[in-house]
N, C-alpha and C positions, 0 to 999 in steps of 0.2 A: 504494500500500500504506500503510495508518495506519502511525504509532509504535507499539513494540513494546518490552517491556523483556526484556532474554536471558533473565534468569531467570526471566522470567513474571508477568504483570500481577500474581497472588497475592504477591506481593513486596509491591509497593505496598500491598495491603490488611493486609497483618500488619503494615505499619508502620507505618499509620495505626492500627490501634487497639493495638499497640505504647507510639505516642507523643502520642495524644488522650487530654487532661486534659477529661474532665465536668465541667462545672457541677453545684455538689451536688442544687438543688433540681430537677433534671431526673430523674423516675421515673416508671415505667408510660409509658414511649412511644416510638414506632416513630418513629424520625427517618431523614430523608435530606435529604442534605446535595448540593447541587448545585452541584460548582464546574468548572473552566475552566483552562487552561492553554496555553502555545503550546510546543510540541515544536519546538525553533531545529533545523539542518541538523546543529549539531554535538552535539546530542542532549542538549541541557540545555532547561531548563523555566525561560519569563518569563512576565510577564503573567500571573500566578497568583491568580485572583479566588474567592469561594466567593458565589453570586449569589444561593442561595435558600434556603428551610431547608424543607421539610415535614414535618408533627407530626402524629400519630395517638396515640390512646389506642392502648399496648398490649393493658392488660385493661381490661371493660368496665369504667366508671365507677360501676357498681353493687359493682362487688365491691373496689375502693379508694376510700379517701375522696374527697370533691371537697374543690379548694383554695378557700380564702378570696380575695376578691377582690384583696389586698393578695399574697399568694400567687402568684394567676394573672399579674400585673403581673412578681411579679421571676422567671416561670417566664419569660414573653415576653422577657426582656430577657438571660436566662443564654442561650435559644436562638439568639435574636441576636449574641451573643457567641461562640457557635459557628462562626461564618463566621470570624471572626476567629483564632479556631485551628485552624480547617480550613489557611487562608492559610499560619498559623505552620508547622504540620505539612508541607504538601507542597513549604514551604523549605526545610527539613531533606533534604528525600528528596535525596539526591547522587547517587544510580546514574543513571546514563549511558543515555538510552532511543538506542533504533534508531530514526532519524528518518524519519517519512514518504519514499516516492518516487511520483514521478509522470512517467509516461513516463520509466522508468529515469534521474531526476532525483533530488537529496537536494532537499525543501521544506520551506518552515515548516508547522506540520499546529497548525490549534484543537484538541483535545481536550478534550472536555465527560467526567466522571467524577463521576458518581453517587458517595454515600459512603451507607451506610448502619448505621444503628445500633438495637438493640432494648434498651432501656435498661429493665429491671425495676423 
């Protein structure tokens, strides 16, 4: 059986975007946030990585300005720095998960956790 948090994985989501600080020059885009975590036996979270970021135009680029090159540069670099507060954030998170079992065992369990955000 995966980890489970009692009160329901929507927990975790409302406190991440609760307590995710944006990068200002981040607007018009679909982000997801792809991080990692190990769920221990006694139901805390180590190894807490954010490995990837994917960006999409939210609205088409017809109907917001395009950025200047110097622009696009410090967009790359605020997005990058989202992995970093991805990290910050789900150290924060202290509730207690229900740990993995396997053959009525408690395990250590990866958990991979999508983050996702629509930023106007």
């Amino acid at each position: 059986m995966k980890p489970q948090l009692n009160e329901g994985m929507y927990t975790l989501s409302m406190f991440i975007s609760d307590n995710f600080k944006f990068p200002e020059a981040i607007k018009n885009k679909k982000i997801t946030i792809f991080s990692s975590f190990i769920v221990e036996p006694d139901g805390t979270l180590t190894n807490i990585k954010a490995f990837h970021v994917n960006v999409k135009e939210y609205l088409p680029t017809t109907v917001v300005k395009t950025s200047t090159e110097n622009e696009k540069i410090n967009q790359l670099d605020q997005i990058e720095s989202m992995k970093a507060e991805t990290v910050r954030v789900l150290k924060l998170f202290k509730k207690t998960w229900i740990p993995a079992t396997k053959e009525d065992k408690v395990v250590r369990c990866l958990y991979n956790y999508p983050i996702n955000f629509n930023i106007e």
